[in-house]
N, C-alpha and C positions, 0 to 999 in steps of 0.2 A: 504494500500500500504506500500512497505517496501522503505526506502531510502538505496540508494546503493551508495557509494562512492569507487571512484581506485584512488590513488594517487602516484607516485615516489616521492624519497629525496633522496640526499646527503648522506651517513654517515658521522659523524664525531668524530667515534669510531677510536681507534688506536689498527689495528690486529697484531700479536691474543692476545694484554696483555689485551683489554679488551672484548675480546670472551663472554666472563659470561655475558655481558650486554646484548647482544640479547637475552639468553633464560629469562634474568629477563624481557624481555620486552615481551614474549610470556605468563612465568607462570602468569605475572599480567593482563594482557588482557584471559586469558583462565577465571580468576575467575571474576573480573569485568563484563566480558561479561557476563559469566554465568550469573550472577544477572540482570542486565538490557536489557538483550533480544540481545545481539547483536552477529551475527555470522561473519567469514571472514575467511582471507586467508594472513598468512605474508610470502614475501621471502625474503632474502637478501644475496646478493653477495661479501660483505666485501666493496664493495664500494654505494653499491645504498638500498633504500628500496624500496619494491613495497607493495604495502596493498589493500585487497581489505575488505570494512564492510560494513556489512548492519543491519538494523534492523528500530524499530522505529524512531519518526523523533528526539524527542526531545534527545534520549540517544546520537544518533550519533551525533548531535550536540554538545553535552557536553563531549565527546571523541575526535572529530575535534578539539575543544575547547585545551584542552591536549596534543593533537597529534602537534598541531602549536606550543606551548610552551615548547617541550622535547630537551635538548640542546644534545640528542644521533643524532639529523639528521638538517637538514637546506636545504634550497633550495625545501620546498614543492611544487610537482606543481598536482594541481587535474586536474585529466585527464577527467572521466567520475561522473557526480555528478547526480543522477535519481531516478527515484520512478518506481519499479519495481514490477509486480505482484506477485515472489514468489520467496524465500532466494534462491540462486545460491550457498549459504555454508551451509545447513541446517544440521544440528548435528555439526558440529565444531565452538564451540568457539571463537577458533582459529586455526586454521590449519598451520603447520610452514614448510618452505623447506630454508634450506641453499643452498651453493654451493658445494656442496658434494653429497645432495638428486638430486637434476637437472642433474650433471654429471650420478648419477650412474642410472637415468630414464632414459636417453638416450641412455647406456651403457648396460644394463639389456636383453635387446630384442635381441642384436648382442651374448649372452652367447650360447657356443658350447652345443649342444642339442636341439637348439629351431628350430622349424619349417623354414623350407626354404624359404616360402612366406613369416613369418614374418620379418626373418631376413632381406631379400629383403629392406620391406618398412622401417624398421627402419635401414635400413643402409644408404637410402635416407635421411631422415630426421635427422639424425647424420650430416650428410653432411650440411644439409641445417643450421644446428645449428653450423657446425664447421666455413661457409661460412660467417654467419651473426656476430660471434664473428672477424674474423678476419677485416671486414669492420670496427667493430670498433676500432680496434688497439691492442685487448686483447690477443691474439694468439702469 
């Protein structure tokens, strides 16, 4: 079985002087994991991180371990902690989206040329995305 951990946090990076810090926190988890089996998935919004890793039990453990003592975020809260029968990140390391990749996922599907039905549905779900930012004050 793989353990699979999602957690949010805090940032308590100060944008954009210290922008560089997220990818140094990506290039080091891309090679780490390499090495000890672990794959996942990072985003971060300039204000939150979201993480998802999996892999063996004992590595995640000793990344958890790391992950609570990195003074880049605060306010850990583990959402989903599990044992899972098969990686949900398999080939990435790490896989990375900022707030730039998110916007322009959302954005991409509504570009002149694209199909009328997709546009349709990704025009909804732009919405639904514009609707749930603004509930939280971000808009």
């Amino acid at each position: 079985m793989i353990r699979s951990i999602l957690y949010v946090s805090r940032s308590t990076l100060v944008m954009p002087a210290e922008e560089s810090r997220v990818q140094d926190i990506v290039d080091w988890s891309r090679g780490w994991n390499a090495e000890v089996g672990i794959t996942g998935a990072l985003m971060f919004t300039e204000k939150h991180f979201a993480q998802v890793i999996e892999g063996p039990l004992a590595p995640i453990a000793e990344l958890m371990g790391k992950i609570r003592v990195d003074p880049r975020h605060t306010g850990i809260d583990v959402i989903l902690d599990r044992l899972i029968p098969a990686r949900q990140f398999a080939g990435w390391t790490m896989a990375y989206s900022g707030p730039e990749d998110f916007v322009e996922a959302q954005l991409a599907p509504l570009a002149a040329g694209r199909p009328p039905e997709g546009r349709n549905t990704a025009a909804h779900a732009l919405i639904a995305v514009m609707q749930g930012l603004s509930r939280l004050g971000a808009a």
